[in-house]
Z-matrix of the N, CA and C atoms (Angstrom, degrees):
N
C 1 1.450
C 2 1.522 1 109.31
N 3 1.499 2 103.55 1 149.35
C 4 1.843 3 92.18 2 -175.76
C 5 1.358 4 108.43 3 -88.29
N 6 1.119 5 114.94 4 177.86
C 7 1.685 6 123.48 5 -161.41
C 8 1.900 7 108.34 6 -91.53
N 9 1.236 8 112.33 7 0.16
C 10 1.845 9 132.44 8 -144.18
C 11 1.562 10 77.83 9 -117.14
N 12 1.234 11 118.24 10 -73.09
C 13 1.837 12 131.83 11 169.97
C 14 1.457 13 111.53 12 -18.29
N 15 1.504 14 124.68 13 -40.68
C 16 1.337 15 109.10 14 -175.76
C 17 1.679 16 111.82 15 -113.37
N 18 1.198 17 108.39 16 38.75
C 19 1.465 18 131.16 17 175.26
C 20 1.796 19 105.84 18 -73.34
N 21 1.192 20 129.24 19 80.82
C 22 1.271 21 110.39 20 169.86
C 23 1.680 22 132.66 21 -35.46
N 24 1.156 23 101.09 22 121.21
C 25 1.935 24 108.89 23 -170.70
C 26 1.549 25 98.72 24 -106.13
N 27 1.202 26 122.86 25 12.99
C 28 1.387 27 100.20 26 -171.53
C 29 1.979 28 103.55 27 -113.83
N 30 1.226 29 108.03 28 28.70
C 31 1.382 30 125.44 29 -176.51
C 32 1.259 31 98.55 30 -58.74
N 33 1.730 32 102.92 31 119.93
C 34 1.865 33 111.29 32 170.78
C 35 2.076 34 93.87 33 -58.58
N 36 1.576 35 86.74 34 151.02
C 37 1.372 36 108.66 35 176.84
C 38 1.822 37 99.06 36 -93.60
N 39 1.641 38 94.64 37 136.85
C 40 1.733 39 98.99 38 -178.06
C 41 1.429 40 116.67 39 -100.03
N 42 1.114 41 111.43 40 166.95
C 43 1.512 42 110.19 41 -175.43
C 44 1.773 43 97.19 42 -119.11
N 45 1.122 44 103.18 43 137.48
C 46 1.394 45 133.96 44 170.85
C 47 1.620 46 149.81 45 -139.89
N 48 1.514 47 123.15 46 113.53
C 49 1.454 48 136.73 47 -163.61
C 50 1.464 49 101.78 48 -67.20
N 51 1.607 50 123.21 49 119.61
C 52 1.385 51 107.25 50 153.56
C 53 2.299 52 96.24 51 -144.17
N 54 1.364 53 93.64 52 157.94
C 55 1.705 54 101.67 53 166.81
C 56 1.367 55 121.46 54 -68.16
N 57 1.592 56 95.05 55 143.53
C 58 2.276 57 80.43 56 -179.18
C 59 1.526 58 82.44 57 -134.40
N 60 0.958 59 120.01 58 144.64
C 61 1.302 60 149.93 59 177.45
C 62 1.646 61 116.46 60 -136.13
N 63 1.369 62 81.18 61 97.67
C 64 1.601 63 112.99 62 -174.89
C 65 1.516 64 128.25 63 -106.04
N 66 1.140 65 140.29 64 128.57
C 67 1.088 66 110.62 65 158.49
C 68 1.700 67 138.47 66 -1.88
N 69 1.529 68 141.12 67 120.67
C 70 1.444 69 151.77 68 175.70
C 71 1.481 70 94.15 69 70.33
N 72 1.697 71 142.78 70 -3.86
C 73 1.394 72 129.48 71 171.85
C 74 1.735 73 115.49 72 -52.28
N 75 1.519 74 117.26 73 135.28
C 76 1.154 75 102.87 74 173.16
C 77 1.321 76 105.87 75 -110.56
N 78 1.392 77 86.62 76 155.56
C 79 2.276 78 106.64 77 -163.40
C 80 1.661 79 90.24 78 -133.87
N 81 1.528 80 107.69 79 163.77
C 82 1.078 81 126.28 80 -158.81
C 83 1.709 82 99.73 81 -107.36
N 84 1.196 83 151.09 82 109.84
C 85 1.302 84 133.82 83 179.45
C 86 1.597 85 106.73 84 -103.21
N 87 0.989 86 136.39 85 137.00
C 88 1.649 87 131.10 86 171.45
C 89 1.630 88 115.05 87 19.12
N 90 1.616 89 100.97 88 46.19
C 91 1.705 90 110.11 89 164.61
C 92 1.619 91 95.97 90 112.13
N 93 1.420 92 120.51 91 -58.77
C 94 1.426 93 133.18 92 175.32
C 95 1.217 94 116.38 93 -41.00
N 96 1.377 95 100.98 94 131.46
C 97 1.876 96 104.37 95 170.86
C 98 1.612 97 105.42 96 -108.98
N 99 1.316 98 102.47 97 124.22
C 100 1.393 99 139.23 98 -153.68
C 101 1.919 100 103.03 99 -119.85
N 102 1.427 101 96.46 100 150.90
C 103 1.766 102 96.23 101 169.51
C 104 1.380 103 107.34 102 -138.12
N 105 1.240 104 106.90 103 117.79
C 106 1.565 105 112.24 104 160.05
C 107 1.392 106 127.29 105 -38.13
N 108 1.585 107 104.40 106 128.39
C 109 1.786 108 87.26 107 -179.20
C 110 1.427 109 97.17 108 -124.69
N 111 1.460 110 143.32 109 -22.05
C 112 1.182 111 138.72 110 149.53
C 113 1.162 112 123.05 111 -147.55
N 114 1.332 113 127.31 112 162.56
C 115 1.833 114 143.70 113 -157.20
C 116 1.577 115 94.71 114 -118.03
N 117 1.159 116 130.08 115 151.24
C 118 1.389 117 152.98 116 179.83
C 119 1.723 118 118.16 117 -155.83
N 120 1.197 119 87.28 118 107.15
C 121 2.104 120 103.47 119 170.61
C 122 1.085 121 100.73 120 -83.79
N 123 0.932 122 145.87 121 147.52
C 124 1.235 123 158.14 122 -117.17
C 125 1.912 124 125.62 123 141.58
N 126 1.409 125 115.84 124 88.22
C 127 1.688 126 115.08 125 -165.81
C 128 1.422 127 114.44 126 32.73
N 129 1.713 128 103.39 127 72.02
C 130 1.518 129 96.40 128 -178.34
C 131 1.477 130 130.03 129 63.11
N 132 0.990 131 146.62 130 -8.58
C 133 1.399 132 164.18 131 125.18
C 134 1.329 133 136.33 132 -74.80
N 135 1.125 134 123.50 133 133.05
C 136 1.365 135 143.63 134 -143.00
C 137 1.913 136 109.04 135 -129.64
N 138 1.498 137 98.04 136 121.87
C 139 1.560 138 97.74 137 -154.73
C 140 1.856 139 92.71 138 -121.00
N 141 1.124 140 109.02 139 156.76
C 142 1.547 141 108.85 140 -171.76
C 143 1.214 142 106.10 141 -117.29
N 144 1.339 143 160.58 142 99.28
C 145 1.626 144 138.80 143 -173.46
C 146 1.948 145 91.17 144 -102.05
N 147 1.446 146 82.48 145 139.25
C 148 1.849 147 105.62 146 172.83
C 149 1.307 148 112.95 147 -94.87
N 150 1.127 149 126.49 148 138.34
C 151 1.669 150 129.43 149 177.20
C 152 1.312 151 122.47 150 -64.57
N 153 1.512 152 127.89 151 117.60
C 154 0.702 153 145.86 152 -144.13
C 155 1.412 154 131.20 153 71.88
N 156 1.422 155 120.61 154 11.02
C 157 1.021 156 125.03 155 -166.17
C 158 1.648 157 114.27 156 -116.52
N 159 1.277 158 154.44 157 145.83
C 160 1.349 159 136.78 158 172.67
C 161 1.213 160 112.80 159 -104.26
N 162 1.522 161 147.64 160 -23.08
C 163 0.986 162 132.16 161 -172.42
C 164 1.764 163 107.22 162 -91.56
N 165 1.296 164 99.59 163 157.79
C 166 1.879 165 92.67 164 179.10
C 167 1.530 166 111.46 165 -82.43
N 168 1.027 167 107.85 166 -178.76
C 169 2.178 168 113.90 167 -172.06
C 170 1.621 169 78.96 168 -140.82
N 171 1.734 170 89.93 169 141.86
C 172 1.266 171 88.82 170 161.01
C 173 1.785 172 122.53 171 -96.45
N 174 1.092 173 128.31 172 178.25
C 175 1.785 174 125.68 173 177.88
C 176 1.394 175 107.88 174 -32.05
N 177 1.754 176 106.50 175 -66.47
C 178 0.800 177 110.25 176 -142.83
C 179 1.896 178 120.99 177 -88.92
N 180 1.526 179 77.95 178 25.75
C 181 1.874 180 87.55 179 174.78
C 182 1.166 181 116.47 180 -120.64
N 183 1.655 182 107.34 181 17.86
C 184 1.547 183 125.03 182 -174.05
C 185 1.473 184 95.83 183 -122.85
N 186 1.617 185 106.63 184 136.48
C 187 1.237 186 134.62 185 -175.96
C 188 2.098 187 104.30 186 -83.80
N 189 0.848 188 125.13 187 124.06
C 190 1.669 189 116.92 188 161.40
C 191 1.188 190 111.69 189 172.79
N 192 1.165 191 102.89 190 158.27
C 193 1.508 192 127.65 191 -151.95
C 194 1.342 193 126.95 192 -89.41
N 195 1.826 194 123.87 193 99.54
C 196 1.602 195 106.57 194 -128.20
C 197 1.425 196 93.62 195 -83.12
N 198 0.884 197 125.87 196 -160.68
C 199 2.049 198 151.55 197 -140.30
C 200 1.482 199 86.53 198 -147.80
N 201 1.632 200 107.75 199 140.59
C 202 1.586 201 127.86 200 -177.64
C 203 2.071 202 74.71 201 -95.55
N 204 1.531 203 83.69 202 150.02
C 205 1.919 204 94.05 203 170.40
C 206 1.739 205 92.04 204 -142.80
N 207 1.364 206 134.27 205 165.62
C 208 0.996 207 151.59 206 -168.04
C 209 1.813 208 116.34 207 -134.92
N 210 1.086 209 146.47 208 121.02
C 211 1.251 210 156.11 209 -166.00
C 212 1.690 211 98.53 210 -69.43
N 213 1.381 212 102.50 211 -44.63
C 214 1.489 213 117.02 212 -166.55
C 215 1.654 214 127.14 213 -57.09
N 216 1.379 215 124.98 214 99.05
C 217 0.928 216 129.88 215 179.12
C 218 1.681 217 133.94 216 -52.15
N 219 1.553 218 106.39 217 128.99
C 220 1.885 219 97.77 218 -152.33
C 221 1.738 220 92.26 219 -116.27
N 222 1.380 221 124.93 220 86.83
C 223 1.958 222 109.37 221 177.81
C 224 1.356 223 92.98 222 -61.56
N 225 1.462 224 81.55 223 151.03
C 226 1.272 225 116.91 224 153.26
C 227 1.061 226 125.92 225 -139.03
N 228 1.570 227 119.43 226 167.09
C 229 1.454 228 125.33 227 -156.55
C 230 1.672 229 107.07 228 -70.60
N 231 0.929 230 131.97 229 159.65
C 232 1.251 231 129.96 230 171.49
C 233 1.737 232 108.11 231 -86.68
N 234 1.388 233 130.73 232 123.26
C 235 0.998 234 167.62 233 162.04
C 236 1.595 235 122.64 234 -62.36
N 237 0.888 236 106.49 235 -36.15
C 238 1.672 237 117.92 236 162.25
C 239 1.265 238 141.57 237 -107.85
N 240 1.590 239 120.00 238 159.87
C 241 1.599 240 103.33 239 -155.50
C 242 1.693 241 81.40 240 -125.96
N 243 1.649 242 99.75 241 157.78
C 244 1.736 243 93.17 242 178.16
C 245 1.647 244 108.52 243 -93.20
């Protein structure tokens, strides 16, 4: 029998909180309500620029309200033709 075969597949799917900072999301900066206008990765770091604004912010000086995400995989039909 192969060694891959006795891999349990029937693992409950977890639920997990994280922030997304997207384009038009609004975030809270030092009291101010602010809108993201673009995200930048950058050497492992992740930069937020606010509209109207030029310098970047990092995450973690932005206030917002994270999004439930799920581990659990959902198919779907395929939608396109080749």
């Amino acid at each position: 029998m192969n060694s891959t075969s006795s891999i349990n597949t029937t693992a409950r799917p977890r639920m997990f909180q994280m922030p997304v900072f997207k384009p038009g999301t609004r975030v809270l900066q030092g009291g101010r309500e602010e809108t993201v206008s673009h995200v930048l990765l950058r050497r492992r770091e992740m930069m937020v620029y606010l509209v109207g604004r030029d310098d970047p912010v990092r995450p973690d000086r932005l206030t917002l309200e994270p999004q439930w995400f799920t581990t659990k995989r959902n198919p779907e039909a395929l939608q396109w033709y080749l």
